[in-house]
MIDOSE-1310 file (N, C-alpha, C; in nm, 2 decimals, decimal comma, always signed):
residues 74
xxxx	-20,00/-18,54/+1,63/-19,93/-18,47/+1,53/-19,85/-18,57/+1,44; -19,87/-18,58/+1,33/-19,80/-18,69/+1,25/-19,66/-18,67/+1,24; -19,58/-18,76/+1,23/-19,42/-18,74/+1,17/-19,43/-18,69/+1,06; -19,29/-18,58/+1,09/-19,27/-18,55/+0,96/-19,14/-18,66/+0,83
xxxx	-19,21/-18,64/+0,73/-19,18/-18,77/+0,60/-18,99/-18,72/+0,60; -18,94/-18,81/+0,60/-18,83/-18,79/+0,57/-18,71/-18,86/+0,50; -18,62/-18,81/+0,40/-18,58/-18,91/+0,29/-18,49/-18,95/+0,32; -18,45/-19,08/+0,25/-18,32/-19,15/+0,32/-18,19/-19,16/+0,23
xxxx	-18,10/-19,13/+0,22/-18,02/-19,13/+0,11/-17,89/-19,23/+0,13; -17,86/-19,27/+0,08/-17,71/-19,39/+0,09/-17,58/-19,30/+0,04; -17,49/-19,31/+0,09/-17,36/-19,26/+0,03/-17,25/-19,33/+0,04; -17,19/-19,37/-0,01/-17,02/-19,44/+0,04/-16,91/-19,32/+0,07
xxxx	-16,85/-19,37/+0,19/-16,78/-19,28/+0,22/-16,64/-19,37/+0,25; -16,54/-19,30/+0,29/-16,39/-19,33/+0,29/-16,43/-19,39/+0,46; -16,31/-19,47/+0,51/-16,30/-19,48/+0,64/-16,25/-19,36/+0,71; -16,17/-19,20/+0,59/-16,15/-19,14/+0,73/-16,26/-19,00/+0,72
xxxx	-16,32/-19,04/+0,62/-16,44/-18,98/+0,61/-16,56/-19,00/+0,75; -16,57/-19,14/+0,79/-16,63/-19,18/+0,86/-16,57/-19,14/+1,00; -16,48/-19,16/+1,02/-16,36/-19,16/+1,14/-16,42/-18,92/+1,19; -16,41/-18,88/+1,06/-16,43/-18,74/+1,09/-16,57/-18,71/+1,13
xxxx	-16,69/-18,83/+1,07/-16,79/-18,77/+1,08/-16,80/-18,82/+1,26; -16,76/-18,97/+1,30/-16,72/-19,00/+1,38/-16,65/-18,88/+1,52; -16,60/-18,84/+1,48/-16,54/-18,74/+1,56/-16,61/-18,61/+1,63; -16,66/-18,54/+1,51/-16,72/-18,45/+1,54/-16,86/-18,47/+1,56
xxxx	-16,91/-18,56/+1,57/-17,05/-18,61/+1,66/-17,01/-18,62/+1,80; -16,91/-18,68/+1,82/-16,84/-18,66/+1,96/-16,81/-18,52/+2,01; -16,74/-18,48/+1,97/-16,68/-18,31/+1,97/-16,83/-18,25/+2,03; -16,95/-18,25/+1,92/-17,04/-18,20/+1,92/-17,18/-18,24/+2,05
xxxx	-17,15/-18,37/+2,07/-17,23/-18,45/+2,18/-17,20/-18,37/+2,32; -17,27/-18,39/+2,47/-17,27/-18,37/+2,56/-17,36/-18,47/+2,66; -17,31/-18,45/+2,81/-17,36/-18,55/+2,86/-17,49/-18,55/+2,81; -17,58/-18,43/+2,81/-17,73/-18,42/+2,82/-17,76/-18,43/+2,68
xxxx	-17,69/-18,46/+2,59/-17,76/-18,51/+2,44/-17,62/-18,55/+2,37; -17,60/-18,70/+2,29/-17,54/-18,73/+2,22/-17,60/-18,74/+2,06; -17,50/-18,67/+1,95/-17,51/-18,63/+1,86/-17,51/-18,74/+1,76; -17,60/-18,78/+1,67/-17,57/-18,89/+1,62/-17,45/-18,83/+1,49
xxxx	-17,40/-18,95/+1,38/-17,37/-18,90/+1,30/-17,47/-18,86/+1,14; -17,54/-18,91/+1,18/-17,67/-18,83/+1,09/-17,71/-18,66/+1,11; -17,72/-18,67/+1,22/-17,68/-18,51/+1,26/-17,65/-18,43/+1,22; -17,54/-18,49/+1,23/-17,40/-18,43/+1,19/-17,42/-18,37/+1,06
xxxx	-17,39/-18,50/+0,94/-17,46/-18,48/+0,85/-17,59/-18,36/+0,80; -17,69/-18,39/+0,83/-17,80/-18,28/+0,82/-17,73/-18,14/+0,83; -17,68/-18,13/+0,94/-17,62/-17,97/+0,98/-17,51/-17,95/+0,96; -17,44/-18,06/+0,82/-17,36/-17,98/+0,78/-17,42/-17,97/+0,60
xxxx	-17,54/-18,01/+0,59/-17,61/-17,98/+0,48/-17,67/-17,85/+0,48; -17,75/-17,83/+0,59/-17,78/-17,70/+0,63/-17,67/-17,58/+0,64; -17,55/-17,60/+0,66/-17,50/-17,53/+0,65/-17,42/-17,46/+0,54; -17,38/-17,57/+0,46/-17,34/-17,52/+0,34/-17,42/-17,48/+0,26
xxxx	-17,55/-17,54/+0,25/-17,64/-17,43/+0,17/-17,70/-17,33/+0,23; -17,67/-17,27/+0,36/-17,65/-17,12/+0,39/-17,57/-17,03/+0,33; -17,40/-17,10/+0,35/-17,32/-17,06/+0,34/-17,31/-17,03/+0,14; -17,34/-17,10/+0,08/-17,34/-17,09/-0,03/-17,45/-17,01/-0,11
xxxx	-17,55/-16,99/-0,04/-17,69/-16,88/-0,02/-17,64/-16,74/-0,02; -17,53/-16,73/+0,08/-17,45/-16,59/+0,08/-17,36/-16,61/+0,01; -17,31/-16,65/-0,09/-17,22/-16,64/-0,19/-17,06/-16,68/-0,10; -17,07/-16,75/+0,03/-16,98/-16,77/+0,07/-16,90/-16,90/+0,05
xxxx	-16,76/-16,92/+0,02/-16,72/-17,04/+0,03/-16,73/-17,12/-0,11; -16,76/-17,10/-0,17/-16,81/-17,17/-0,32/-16,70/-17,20/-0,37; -16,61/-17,13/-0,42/-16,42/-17,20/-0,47/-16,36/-17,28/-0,39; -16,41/-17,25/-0,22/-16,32/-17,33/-0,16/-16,41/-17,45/-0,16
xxxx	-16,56/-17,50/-0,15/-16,61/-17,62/-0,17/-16,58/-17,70/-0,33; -16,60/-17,63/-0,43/-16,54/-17,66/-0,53/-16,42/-17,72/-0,54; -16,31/-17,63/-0,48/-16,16/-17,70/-0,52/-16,19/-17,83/-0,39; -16,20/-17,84/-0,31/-16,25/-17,94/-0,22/-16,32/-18,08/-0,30
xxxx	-16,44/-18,04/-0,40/-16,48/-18,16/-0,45/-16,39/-18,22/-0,57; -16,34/-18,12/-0,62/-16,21/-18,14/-0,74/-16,10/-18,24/-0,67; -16,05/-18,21/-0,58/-15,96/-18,30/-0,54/-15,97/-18,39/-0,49; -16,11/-18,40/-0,44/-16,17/-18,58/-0,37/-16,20/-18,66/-0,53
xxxx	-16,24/-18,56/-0,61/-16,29/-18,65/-0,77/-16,14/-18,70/-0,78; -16,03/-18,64/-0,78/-15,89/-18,65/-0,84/-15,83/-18,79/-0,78; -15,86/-18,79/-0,62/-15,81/-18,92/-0,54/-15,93/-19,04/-0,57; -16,03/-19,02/-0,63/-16,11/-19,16/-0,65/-16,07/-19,20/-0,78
xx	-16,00/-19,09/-0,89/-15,97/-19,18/-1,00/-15,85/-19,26/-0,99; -15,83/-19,26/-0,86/-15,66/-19,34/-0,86/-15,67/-19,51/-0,79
């Protein structure tokens, strides 16, 4: 069965950006499977475009990316 193709994307993040994605790969890991932070990632892409599929959450991700745009012009 071949792999399936998959794309790679680069992002810069903050250190406590990293430190949270850090975290909750742990939080989320168990003896019997450790969660990478890629993972992590993916399923929290998956989930917000669920969540935003049901019209859920949208002001609150919004005012969320407003105020991270606000702290990088500083």
């Amino acid at each position: 069965m071949p792999k399936k193709e998959r794309k790679r994307l680069q992002v810069v993040i903050s250190d406590e950006q990293d430190a949270l994605l850090t975290r909750t790969a742990y939080e989320l890991s168990s003896p019997e499977r450790l969660i990478s932070k890629s993972e992590v990632v993916r399923l929290a892409i998956e989930k917000i475009a669920r969540e935003l599929g049901e019209g859920e959450h949208l002001e609150e991700y919004r005012a969320i990316l407003d105020a991270e745009e606000l702290g990088e012009e500083e």
